[in-house]
RODRENLUM-844285 format. One record per residue: residue number from 1; residue in one letter; x, y, z of N, C-alpha, C in turn. Coordinates in Angstrom, 2 decimals. Example, Ala and Ser with C-alpha at 12.3 -4.5 7.8 and 13.67 -1.06 7.14 Angstrom:
  pos  code      n_x      n_y      n_z     ca_x     ca_y     ca_z      c_x      c_y      c_z
    1     A    13.19    -5.69     7.80    12.30    -4.50     7.80    13.20    -3.30     7.80
    2     S    12.85    -2.25     7.08    13.67    -1.06     7.14    12.90     0.03     7.87
END
This chain:
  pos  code      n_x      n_y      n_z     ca_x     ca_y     ca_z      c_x      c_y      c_z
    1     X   -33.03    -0.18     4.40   -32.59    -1.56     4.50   -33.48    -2.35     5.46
    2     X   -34.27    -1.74     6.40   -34.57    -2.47     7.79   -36.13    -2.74     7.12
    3     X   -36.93    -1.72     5.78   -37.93    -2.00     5.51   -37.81    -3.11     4.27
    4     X   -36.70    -3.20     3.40   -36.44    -4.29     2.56   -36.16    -5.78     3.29
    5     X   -35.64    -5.69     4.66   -35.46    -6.80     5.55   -37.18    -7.44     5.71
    6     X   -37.81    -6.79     6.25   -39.08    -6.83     7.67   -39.98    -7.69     5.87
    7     X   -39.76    -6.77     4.67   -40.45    -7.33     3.75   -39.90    -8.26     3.31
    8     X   -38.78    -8.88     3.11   -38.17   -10.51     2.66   -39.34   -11.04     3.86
    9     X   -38.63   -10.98     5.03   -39.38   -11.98     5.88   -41.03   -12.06     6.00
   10     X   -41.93   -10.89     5.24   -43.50   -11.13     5.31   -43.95   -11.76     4.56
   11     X   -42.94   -11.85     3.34   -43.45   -12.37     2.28   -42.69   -13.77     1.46
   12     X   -41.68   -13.89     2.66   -41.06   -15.36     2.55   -42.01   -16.72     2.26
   13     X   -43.29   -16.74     2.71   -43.86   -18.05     2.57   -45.28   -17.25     1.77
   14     X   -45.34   -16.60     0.96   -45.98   -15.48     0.17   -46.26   -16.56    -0.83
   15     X   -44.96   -16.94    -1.36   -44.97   -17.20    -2.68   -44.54   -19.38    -2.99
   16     X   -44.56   -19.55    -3.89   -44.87   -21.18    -3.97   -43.12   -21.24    -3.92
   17     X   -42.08   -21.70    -3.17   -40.89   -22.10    -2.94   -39.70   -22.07    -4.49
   18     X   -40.65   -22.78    -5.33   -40.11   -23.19    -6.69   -40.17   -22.04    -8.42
   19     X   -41.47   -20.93    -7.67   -41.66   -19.74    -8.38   -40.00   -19.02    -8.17
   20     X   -40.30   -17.91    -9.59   -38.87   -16.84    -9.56   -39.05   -16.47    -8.15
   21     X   -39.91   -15.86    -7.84   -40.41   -14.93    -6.75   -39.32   -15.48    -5.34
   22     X   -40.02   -16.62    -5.39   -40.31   -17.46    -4.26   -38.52   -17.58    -3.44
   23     X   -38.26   -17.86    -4.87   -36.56   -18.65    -5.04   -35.65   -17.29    -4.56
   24     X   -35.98   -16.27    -5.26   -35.38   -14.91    -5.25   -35.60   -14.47    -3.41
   25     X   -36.57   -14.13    -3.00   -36.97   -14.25    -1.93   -35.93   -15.01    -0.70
   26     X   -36.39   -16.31    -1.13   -35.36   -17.18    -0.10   -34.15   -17.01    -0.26
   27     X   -33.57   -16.57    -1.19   -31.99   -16.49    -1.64   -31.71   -15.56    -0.64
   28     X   -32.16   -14.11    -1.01   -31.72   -12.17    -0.05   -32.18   -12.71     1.31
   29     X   -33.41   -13.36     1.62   -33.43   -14.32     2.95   -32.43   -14.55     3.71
   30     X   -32.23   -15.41     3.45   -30.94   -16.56     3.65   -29.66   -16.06     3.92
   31     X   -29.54   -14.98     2.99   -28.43   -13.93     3.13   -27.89   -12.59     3.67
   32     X   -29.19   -12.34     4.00   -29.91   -10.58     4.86   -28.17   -10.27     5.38
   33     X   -28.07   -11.33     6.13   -27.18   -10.47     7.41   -25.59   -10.35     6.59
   34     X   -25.43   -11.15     5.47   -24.11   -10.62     4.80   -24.32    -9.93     3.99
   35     X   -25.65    -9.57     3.16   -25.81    -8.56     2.42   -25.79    -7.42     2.74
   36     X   -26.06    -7.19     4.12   -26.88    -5.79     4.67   -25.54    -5.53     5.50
   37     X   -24.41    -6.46     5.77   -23.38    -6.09     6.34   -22.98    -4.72     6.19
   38     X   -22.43    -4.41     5.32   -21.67    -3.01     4.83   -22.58    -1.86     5.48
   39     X   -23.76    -2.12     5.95   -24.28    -0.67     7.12   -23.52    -0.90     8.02
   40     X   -23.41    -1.95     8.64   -22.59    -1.75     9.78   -21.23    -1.87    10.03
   41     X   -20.65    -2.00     9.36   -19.14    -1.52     9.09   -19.39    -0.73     8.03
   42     X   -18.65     0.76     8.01   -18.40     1.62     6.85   -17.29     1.35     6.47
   43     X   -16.29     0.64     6.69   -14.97     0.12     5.86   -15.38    -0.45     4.85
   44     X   -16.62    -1.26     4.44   -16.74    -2.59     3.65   -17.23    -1.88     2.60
   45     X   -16.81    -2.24     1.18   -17.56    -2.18     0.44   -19.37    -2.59     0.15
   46     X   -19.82    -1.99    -0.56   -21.26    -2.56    -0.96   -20.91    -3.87    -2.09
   47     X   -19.78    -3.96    -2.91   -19.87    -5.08    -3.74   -18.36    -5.32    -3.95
   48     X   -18.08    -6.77    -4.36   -17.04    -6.76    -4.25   -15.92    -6.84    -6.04
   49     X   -16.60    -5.65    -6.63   -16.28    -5.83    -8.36   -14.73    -5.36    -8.33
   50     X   -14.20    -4.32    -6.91   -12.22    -4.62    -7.11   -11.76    -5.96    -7.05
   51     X   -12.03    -7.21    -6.66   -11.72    -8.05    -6.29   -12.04    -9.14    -7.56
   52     X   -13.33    -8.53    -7.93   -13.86    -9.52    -9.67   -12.87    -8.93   -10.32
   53     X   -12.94    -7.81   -10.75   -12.13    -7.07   -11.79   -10.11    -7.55   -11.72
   54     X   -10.00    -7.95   -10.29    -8.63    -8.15   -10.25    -8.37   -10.03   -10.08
   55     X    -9.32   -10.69   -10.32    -8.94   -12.00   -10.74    -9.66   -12.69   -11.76
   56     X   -10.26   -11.84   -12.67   -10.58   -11.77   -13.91    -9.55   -12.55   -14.76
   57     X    -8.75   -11.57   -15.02    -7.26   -12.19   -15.90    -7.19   -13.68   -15.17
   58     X    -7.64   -13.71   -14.14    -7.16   -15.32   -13.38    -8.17   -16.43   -14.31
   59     X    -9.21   -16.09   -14.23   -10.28   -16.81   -13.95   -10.25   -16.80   -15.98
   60     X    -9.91   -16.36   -16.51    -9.97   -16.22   -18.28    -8.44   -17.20   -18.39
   61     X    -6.96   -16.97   -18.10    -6.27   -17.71   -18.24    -6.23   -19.65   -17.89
   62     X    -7.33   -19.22   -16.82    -7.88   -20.57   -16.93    -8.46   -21.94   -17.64
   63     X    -9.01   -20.60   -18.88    -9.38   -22.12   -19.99    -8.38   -21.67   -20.89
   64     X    -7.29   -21.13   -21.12    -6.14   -21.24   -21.51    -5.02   -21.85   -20.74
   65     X    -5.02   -22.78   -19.59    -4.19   -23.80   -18.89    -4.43   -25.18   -19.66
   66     X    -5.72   -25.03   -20.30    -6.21   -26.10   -20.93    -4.80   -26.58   -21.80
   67     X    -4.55   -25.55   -22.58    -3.97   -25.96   -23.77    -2.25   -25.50   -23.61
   68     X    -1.73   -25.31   -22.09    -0.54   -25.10   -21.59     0.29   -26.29   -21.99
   69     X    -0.06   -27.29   -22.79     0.90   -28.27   -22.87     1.21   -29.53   -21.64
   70     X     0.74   -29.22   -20.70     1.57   -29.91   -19.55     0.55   -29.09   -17.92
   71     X     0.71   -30.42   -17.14     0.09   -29.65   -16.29     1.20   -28.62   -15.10
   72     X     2.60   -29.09   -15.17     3.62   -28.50   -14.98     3.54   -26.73   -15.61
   73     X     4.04   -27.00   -16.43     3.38   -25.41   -17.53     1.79   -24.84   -17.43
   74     X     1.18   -25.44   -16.93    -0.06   -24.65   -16.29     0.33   -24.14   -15.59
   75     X     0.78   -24.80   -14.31     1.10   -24.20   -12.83     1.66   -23.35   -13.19
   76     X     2.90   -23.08   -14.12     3.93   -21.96   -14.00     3.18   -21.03   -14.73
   77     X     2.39   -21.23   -15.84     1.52   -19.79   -15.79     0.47   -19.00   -15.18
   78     X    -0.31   -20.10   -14.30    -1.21   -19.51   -13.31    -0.01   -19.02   -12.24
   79     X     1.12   -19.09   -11.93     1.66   -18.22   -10.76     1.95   -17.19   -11.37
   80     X     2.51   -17.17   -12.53     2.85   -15.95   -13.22     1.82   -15.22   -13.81
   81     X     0.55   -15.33   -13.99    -0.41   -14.51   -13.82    -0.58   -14.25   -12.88
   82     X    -0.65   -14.91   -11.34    -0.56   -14.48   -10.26     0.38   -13.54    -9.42
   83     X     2.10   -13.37   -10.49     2.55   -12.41    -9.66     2.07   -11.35   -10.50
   84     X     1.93   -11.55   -12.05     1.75   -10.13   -12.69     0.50    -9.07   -12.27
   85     X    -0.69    -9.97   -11.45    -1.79    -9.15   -10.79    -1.37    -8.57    -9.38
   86     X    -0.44    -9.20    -9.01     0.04    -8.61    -7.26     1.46    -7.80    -8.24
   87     X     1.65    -7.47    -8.97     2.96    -5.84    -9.56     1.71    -5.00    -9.92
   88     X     0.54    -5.52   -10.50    -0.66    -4.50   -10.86    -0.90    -3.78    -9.32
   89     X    -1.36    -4.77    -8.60    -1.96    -4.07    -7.79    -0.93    -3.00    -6.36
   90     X     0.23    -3.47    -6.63     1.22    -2.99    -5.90     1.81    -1.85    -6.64
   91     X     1.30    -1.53    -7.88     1.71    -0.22    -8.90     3.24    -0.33    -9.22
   92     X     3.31    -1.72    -9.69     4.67    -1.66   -10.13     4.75    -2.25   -11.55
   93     X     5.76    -1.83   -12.10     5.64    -2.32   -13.38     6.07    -3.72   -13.76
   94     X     5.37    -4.33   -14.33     5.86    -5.69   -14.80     6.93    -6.01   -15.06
   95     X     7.06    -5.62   -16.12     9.20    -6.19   -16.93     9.98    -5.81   -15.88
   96     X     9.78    -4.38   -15.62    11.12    -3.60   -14.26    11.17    -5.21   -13.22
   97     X     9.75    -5.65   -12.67    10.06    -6.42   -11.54    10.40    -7.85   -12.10
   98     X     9.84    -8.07   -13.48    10.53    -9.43   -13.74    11.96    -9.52   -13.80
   99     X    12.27    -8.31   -14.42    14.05    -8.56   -14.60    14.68    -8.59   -13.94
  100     X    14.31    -7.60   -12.89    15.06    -7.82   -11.53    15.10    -8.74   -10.61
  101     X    13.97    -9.37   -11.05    13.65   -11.05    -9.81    14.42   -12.14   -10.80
  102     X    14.86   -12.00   -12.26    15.73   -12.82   -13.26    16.77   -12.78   -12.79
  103     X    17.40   -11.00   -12.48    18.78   -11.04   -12.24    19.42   -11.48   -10.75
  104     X    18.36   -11.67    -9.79    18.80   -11.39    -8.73    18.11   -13.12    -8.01
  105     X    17.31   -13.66    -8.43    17.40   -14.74    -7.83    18.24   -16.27    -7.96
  106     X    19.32   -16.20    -8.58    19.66   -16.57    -8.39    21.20   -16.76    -7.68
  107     X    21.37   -15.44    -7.12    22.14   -15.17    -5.84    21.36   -14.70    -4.67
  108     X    20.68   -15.34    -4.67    19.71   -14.49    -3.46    19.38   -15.59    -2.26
  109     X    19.82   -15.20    -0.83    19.73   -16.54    -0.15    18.18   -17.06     0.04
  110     X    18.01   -18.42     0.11    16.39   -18.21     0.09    15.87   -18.07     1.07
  111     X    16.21   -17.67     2.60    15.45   -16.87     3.39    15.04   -15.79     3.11
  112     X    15.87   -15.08     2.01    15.28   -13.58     1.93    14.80   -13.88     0.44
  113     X    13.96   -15.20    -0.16    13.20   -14.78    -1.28    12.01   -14.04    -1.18
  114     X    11.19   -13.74     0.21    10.34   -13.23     0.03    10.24   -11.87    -0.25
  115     X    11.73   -11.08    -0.50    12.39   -10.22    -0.70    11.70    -9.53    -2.41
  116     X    11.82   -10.46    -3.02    11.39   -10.37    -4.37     9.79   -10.65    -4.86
  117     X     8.76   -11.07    -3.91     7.50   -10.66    -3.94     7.26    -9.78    -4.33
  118     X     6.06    -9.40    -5.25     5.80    -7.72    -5.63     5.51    -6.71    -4.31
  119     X     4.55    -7.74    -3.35     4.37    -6.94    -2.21     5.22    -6.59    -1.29
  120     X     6.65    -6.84    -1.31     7.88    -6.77    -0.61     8.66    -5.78    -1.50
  121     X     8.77    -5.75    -2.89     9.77    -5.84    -3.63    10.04    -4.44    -3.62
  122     X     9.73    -3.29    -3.46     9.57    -1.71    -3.60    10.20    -1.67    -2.62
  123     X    10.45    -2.30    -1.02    10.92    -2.11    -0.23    12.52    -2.43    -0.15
  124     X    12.64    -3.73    -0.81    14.08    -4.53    -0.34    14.78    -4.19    -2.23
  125     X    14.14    -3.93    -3.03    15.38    -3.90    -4.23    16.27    -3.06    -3.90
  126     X    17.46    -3.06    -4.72    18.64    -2.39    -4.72    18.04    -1.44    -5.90
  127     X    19.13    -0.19    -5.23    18.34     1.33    -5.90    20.23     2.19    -6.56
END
């Protein structure tokens, strides 16, 4: 990494600004110290494709808000794609947690709605 660094910077003004080269160059440049991050923390990933891969479904239902009818009915399906990716990623099953957030919110005081979050919900349902 420290010899791919030392070479961005020898050959930064190498090339004509507006060339592939040039452009490519200044980009990993510009960026060295968040790219090269993940040496120095070993927690971090090298890329961040869990994070593409899990707002994917987001980012595709998106040009399907287009045709939601209403921008009201957008919103309510971008949240509800939004809880169905937080039951994915919390390993819970979809329907189990919808029905139970059907049956139960509307006796539920709303201090404790956060009760029924997917990321809560494994903890506080009734068993």
């Amino acid at each position: 990494m420290e010899a791919l660094g030392s070479w961005l910077k020898e050959n930064l003004y190498k090339y004509r600004p507006t060339s592939p080269m040039g452009k490519t160059i200044a980009y990993a440049h510009k960026r060295w110290v968040g790219l090269s991050a993940y040496t120095l923390h070993g927690q971090m990933e090298i890329d961040n494709n869990l994070v593409e891969n899990a707002v994917r479904p987001l980012a595709i239902g998106r040009k399907n808000y287009l045709f939601a009818g209403s921008h009201e009915a957008a919103e309510m399906t971008a949240a509800m794609y939004s809880f169905m990716a937080s039951c994915k990623k919390n390993n819970i099953h979809e329907f189990e947690w919808l029905k139970d957030v059907f049956e139960r919110i509307q006796s539920i005081n709303h201090k404790s709605l956060y009760q029924l979050l997917p990321s809560n919900w494994k903890e506080y349902r009734p068993t």
